[in-house]
C-alpha angles and dihedrals in degrees: 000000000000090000097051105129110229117226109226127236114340139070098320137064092222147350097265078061088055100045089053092041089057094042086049088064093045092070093274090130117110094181134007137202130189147179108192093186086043098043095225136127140183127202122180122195125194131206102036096175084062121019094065089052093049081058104044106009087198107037091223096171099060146069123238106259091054090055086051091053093042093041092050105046119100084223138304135238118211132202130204121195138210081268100060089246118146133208142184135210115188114211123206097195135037085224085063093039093047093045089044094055091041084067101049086047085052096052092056098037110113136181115261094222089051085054089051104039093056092036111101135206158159131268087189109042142021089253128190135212106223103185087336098307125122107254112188140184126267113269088020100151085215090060093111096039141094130228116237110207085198096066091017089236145105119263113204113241138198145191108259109230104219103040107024096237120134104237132174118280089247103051126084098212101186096004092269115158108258121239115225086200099065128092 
């Protein structure tokens, strides 16, 4: 719309953006889609000729031709990007809206062998991945170990003596002996 206010330097394109994305954080989502390693996130929200004015009767903070395009929109998704950067597509139909949203689901949707066969734990413990590190119990026996995708097991590691390197328990690494006492 010709009469859409920008909104200057920062994370949206204008100030109809602003004003969904607040209304996003207040509860507004209908559904949501993320994706945490990738630092982005979707939000879709349905009934745009009702849900803004349940959140602001009047739509104060807006000119008339953004409260046409809000008003009249069947609902909106919105994107945010690794950036921070939001944007908004305004939707006319549900049909739009609901075809729209099918594609960013499917774009998240994985299968669920492909989720097991890389996800990684502990028979011995209820370990944790902190940031994608191994983070036993105390006492674990595989504390000092590494997970090999390739067995699907932990292999014991150590500290090499003469070089400093973690190596596996196995390996003589430097040739240096091998210390049946170190973790």
């Amino acid at each position: 719309m010709s009469n859409t206010r920008p909104y200057g330097t920062g994370k949206f394109s204008t100030i109809l953006d602003s004003y969904v994305y607040d209304v996003s954080l207040d509860g507004g989502c209908d559904e949501e889609e993320s994706n945490s390693d990738a630092g982005i996130w979707y939000g879709m929200m349905r009934n745009g000729r009702t849900i803004f004015k349940d959140h602001d009767p009047l739509l104060e903070t807006l000119n008339d031709a953004e409260r046409e395009q809000l008003t009249s929109s069947a609902g909106v998704i919105l994107y945010q990007d690794s950036n921070g950067f939001v944007y908004v597509g305004y939707y006319a139909t549900d049909k739009e809206l609901e075809s729209e949203w099918a594609k960013v689901v499917a774009e998240f949707a994985k299968p669920e062998e492909e989720e097991k066969e890389n996800r990684v734990s502990c028979d011995s413990c209820e370990m944790l991945s902190i940031n994608g590190v191994a983070c036993h119990e105390t006492g674990c026996p595989n504390t000092h170990s590494r997970w090999d995708a390739e067995s699907q097991d932990w292999i014991k590691q150590r500290k090499c003596l003469e070089c400093g390197c973690t190596v596996d328990a196995d390996d003589p690494c430097c040739n240096a002996p091998f210390d049946e006492e170190e973790n």
